[in-house]
C-alpha positions in Angstrom: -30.9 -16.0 -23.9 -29.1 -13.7 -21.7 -29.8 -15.7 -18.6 -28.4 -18.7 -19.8 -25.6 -16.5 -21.2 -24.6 -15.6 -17.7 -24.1 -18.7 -15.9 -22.5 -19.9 -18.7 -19.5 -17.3 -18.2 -19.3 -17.8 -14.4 -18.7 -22.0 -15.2 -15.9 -21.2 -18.1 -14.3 -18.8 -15.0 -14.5 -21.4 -12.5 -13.1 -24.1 -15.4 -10.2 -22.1 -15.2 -10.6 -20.5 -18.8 -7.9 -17.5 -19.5 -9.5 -14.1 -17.6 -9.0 -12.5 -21.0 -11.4 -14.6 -22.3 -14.1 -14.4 -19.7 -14.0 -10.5 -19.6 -14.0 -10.6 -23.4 -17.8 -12.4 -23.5 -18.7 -10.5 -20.2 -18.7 -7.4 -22.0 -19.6 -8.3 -25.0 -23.0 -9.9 -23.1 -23.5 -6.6 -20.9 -23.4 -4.5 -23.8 -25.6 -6.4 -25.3 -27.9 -6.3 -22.7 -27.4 -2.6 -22.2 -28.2 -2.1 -26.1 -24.9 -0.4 -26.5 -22.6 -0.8 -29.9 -19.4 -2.3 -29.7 -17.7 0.3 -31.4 -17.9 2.0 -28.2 -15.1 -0.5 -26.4 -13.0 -0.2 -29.8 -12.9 3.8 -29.7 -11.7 3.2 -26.1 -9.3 0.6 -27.3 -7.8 2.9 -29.7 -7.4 5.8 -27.3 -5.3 3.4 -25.6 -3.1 2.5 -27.9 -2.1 6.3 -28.9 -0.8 7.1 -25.6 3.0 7.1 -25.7 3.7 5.8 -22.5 2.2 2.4 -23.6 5.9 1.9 -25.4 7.8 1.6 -21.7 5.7 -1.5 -20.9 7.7 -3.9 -23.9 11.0 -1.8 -24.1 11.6 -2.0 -19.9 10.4 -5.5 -20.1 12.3 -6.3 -22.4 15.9 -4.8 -20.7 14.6 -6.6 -17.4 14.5 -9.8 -19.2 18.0 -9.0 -20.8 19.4 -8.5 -17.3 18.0 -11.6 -15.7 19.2 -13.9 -18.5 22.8 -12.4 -18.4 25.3 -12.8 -15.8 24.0 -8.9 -14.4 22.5 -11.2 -10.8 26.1 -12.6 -10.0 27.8 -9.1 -10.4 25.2 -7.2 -8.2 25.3 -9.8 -6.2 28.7 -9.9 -5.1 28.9 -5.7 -4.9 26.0 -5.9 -2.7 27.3 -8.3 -0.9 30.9 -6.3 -0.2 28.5 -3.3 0.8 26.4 -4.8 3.2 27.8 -7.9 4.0 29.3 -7.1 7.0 26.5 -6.1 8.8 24.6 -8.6 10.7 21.7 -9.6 9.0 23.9 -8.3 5.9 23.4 -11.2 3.8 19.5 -11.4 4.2 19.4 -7.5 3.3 22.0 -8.2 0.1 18.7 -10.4 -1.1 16.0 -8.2 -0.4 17.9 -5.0 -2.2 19.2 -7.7 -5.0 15.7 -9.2 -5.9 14.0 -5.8 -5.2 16.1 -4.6 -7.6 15.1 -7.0 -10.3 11.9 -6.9 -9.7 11.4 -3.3 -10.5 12.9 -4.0 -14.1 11.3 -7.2 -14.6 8.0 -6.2 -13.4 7.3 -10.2 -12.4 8.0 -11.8 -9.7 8.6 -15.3 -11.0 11.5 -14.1 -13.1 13.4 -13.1 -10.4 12.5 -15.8 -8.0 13.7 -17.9 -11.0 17.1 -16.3 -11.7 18.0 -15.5 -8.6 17.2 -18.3 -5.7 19.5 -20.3 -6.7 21.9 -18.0 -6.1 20.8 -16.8 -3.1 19.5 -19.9 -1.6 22.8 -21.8 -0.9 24.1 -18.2 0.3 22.1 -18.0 2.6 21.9 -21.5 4.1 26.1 -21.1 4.4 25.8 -18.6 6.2 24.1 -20.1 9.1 19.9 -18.8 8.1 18.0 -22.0 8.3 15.5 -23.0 5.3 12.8 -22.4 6.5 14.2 -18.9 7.1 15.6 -18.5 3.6 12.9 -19.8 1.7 10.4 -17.1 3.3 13.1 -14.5 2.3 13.4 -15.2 -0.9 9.8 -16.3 -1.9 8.8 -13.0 -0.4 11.5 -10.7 -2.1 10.7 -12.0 -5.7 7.5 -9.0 -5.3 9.7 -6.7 -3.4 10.5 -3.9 -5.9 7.2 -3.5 -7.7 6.6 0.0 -6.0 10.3 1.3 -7.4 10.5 2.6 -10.7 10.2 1.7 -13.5 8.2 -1.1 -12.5 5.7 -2.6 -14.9 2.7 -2.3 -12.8 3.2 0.8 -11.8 3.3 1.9 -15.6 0.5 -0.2 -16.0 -1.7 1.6 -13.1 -0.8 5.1 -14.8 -2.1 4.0 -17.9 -5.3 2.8 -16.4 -6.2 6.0 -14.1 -4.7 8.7 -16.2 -2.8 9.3 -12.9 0.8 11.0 -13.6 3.7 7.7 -13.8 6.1 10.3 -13.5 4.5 11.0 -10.3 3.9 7.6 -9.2 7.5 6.5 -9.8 9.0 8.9 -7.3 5.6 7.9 -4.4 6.4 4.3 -4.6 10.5 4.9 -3.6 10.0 5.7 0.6 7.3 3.4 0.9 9.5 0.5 -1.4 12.4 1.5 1.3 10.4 1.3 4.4 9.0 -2.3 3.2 13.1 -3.3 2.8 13.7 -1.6 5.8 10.7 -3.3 7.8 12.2 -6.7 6.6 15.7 -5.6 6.9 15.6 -5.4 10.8 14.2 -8.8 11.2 16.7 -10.2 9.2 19.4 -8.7 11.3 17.7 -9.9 14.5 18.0 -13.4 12.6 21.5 -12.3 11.8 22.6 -11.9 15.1 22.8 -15.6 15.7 25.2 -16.1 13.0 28.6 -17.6 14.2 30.5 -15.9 11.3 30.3 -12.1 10.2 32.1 -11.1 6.6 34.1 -8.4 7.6 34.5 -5.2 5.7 36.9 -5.5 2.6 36.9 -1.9 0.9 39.5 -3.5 -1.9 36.7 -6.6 -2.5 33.9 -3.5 -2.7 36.0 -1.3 -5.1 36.6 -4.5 -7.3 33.2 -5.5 -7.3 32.3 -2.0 -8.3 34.3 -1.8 -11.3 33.0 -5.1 -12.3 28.9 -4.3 -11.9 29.4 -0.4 -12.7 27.5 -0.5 -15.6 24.4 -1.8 -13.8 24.6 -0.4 -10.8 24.7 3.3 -12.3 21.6 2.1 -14.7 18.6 3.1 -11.9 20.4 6.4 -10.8 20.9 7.3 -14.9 16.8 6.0 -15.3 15.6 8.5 -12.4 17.8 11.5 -13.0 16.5 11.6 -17.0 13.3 11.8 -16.2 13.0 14.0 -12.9 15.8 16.8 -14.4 13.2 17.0 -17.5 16.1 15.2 -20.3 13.8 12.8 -21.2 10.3 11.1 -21.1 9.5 8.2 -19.2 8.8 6.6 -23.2 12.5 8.2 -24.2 13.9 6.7 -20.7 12.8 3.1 -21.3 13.9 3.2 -25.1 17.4 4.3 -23.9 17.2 1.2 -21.3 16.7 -1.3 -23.4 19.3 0.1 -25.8 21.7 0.0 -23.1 21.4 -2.9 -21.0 21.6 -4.7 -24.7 24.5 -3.1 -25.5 26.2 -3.8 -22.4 25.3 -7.2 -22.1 25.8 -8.6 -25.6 29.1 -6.4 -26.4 30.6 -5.0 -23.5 30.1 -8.4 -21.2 29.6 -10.6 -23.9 26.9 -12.8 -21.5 24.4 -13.3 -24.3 24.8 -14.1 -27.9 23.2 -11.7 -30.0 22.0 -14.3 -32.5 21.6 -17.0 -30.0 20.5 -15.8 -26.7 19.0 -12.2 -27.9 16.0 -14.3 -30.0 15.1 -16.4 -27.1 14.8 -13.2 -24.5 13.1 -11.3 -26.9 9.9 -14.1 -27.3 10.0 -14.7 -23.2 10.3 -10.6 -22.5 6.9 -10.5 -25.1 5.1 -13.2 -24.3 4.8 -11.9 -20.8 3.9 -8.1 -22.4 1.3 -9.6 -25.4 -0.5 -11.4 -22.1 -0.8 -8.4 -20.6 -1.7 -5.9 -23.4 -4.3 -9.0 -23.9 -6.2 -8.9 -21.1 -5.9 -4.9 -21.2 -7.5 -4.9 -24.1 -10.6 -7.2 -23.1 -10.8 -6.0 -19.2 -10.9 -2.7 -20.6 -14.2 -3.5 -22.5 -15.1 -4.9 -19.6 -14.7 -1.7 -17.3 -15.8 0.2 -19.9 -19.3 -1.2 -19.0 -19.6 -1.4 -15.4 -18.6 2.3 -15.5 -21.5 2.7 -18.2 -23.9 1.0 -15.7 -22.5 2.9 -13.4 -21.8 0.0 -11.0 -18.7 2.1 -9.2 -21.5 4.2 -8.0 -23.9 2.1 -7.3 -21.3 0.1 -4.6 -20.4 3.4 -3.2 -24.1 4.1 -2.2 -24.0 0.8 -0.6 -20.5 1.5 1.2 -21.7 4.7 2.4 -24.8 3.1 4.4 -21.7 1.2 6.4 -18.8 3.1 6.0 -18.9 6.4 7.8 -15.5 7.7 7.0 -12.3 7.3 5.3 -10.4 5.8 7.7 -13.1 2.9 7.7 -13.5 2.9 4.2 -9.6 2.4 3.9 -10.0 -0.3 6.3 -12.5 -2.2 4.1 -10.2 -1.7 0.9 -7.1 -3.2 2.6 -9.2 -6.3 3.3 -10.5 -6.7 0.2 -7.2 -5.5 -2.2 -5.5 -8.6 0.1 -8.8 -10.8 -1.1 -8.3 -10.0 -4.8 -3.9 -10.1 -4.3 -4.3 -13.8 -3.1 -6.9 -14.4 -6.1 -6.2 -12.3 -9.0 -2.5 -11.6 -10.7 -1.5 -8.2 -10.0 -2.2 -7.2 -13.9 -5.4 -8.6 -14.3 -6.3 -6.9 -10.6 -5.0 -3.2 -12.2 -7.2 -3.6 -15.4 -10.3 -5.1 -13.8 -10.3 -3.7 -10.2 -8.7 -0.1 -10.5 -11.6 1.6 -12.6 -14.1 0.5 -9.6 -12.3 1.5 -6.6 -11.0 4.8 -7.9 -14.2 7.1 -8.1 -15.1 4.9 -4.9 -11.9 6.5 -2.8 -12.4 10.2 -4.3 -15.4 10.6 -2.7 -13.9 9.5 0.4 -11.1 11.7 0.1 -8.3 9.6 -0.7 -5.4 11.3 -2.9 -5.4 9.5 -6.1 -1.7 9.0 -5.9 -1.8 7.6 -2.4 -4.5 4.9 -3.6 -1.9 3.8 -6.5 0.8 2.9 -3.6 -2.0 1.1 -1.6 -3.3 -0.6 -3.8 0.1 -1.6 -5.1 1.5 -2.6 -1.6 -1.9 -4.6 -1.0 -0.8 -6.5 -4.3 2.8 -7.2 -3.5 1.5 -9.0 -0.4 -0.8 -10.8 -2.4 2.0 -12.5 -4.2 2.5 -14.3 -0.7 -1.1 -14.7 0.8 -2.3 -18.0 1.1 -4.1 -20.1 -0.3 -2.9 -18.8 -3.9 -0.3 -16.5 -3.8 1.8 -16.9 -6.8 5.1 -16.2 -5.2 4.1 -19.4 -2.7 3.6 -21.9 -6.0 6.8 -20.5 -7.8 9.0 -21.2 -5.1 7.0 -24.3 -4.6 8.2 -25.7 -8.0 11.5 -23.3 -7.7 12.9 -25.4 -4.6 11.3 -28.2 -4.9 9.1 -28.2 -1.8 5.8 -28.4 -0.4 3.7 -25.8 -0.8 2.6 -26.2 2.8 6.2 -25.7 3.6 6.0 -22.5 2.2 2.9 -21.2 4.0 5.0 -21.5 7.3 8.3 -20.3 5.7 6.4 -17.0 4.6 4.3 -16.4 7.3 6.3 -14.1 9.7 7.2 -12.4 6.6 3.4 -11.8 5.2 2.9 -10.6 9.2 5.4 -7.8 8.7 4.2 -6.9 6.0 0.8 -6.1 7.1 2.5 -4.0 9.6 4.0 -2.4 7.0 0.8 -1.8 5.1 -1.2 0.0 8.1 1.5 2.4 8.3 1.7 2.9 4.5 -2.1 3.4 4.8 -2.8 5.6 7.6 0.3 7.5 7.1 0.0 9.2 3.8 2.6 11.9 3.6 5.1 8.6 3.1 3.9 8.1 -0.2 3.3 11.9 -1.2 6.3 13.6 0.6 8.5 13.4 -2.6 5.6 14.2 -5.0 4.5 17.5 -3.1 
């Protein structure tokens, strides 16, 4: 029975049936097989749901949702763009910090892509960037800000590994800079062939200041509750929420509290109830391999090949970009995490520096071919080609790569802050 049960599971994956699914009757079939109750996945379940920090995951979705729906892009928007607009380049690093900046709160890519290239699109064409240029920007920002706090997967990758979030928030914020900052200086050398330059207006930035204040102080408030000890991360997204709902319903009247509030509130938790879903069924899943004790059973074949940690580190790049280009970065946290992570502490690898790999590796997934998610949003977002976005992204996913070696080999960028 089993071995029909088997191949049966592999065809309903390749059919495209919901992961969630799969993993559910996976689990259920290798604990059958391993003549272990179910109870045992539901105990786990349960120990889940207790831990507090579970609670950011709906409440920070839910004020990133609230932002994106509101007119919150336009007002960041221009006060980014009366910062750095006058540097060359500027315009190109106005929409990596912007969509970096909704990412982090959103937690998905798609959402910002979504809200904010058509914004930033025209922007960028008018000021001399050519398509091809500014679709590769802005498909490849929509993942940008996944390794600043308080961004979902992050959260997500905490809850998984038991490792600190607290923590994890403040190693994600130089390597999250150093991926702007990598992209930054190749938009500028783009920039430099622009024929007009926005000069400096210190009245326009003061005026767009007073006009965005209330969102541009929200990250800065975010960070210095939890790091001075005032609040919890659980506390910190509950005040969030509260806020950017306040502010956007009362104080700039954007969204309609009975008509628009509804409407955000079943998009913010459809996107959370998909992901507690598949946490719940991968985790039954995990649960099992780790019971068969399949983690270790990989590393003795790893060691016969890998003689170090520098190789080893090699081989998990290559295959974090594999399962980035394959898997949605949720899924990839739930199913994949639990294997590698007993893998990389026998090679030495700082548990906190893995998160931040791993992480980056899945940001670029958003734009590896053949499947990249951020490739098929823009696809549908702009109206072009999907091919057309393979080339668009390309020198992008290159600098990225770059960007990942360093992140890898040099680990004191991630765990400078933290030690």
């Amino acid at each position: 029975m089993e071995t029909l049960l088997i191949p049966l599971i592999i065809i309903l994956a390749l059919l495209g049936t919901p992961l969630f699914i799969v993993m559910a009757l996976a689990a259920m079939v290798g604990f059958h097989i391993s003549e272990i109750p179910l109870v045992a996945v539901a105990i786990e379940i349960n120990k889940l749901s207790s831990q507090a920090s579970i609670l950011t995951i709906p409440l920070f979705t839910f004020a990133g949702y609230l932002m994106a729906e509101s007119g919150s892009p336009k007002r960041l928007l221009r006060f980014a763009e009366a910062s750095l607009g006058w540097l060359p380049g500027g315009v190109a690093i106005v929409s990596l910090v912007i969509c970096a900046f909704f990412t982090a709160f959103t937690g998905a890519s798609g959402v910002t892509i979504i809200a904010l290239g058509g914004l930033l699109f025209p922007i960028l064409n008018n000021e001399g960037y050519s398509e091809k240029f500014s679709l590769g920007l802005i498909t490849t920002s929509g993942s940008l800000g996944l390794l600043f706090p308080p961004s979902l997967p992050i959260i997500l990758y905490g809850l998984v590994t038991n490792v600190d979030i607290e923590k994890l928030f403040i190693a994600g914020i130089i390597p999250g800079i150093f991926l702007i900052v990598v992209l930054s200086l190749f938009s500028i050398k783009k920039g430099t062939a622009q024929l007009t330059r926005t000069p400096f207006d210190s009245k326009e930035l003061w005026e767009s200041f007073k006009g965005s204040w209330w969102e541009v102080l929200l990250p800065i408030g975010v960070l210095y509750g939890i790091y001075s000890g005032k609040t919890t991360t659980t506390e910190a997204a509950a005040v969030t929420a509260f806020y950017i709902l306040i502010i956007e319903v009362f104080v700039y009247k954007d969204l309609s509290i009975t008509k628009d509030i509804p409407r955000v509130v079943k998009d913010s938790m459809s996107l959370v109830g998909g992901i507690l879903l598949i946490l719940c069924c991968a985790l039954g899943f995990t649960n099992w391999l780790v019971d068969e004790e399949i983690p270790m059973k990989i590393l003795e074949f790893m060691q016969e090949y890998l003689t170090n940690k520098y190789s080893f580190l090699l081989f998990l790049n290559i295959f974090l970009l594999i399962v980035g280009a394959l898997m949605d970065i949720f899924s990839a946290i739930i199913v994949v995490v639990p294997l590698i992570t007993p893998i990389a502490a026998e090679f030495g690898v700082d548990p906190i520096h893995l998160a931040i790999i791993f992480l980056t590796n899945l940001e670029i997934g958003y734009i590896t071919p053949p499947v990249g998610i951020n490739l098929f949003i823009s696809s549908f977002r702009f109206k072009r080609p999907i091919t057309e976005l393979y080339r668009a992204s390309f020198p992008f996913l290159i600098l990225l790569l770059f960007a990942l070696v360093i992140i890898t080999y040099v680990p004191s960028l991630s765990l400078a802050l933290v030690n």
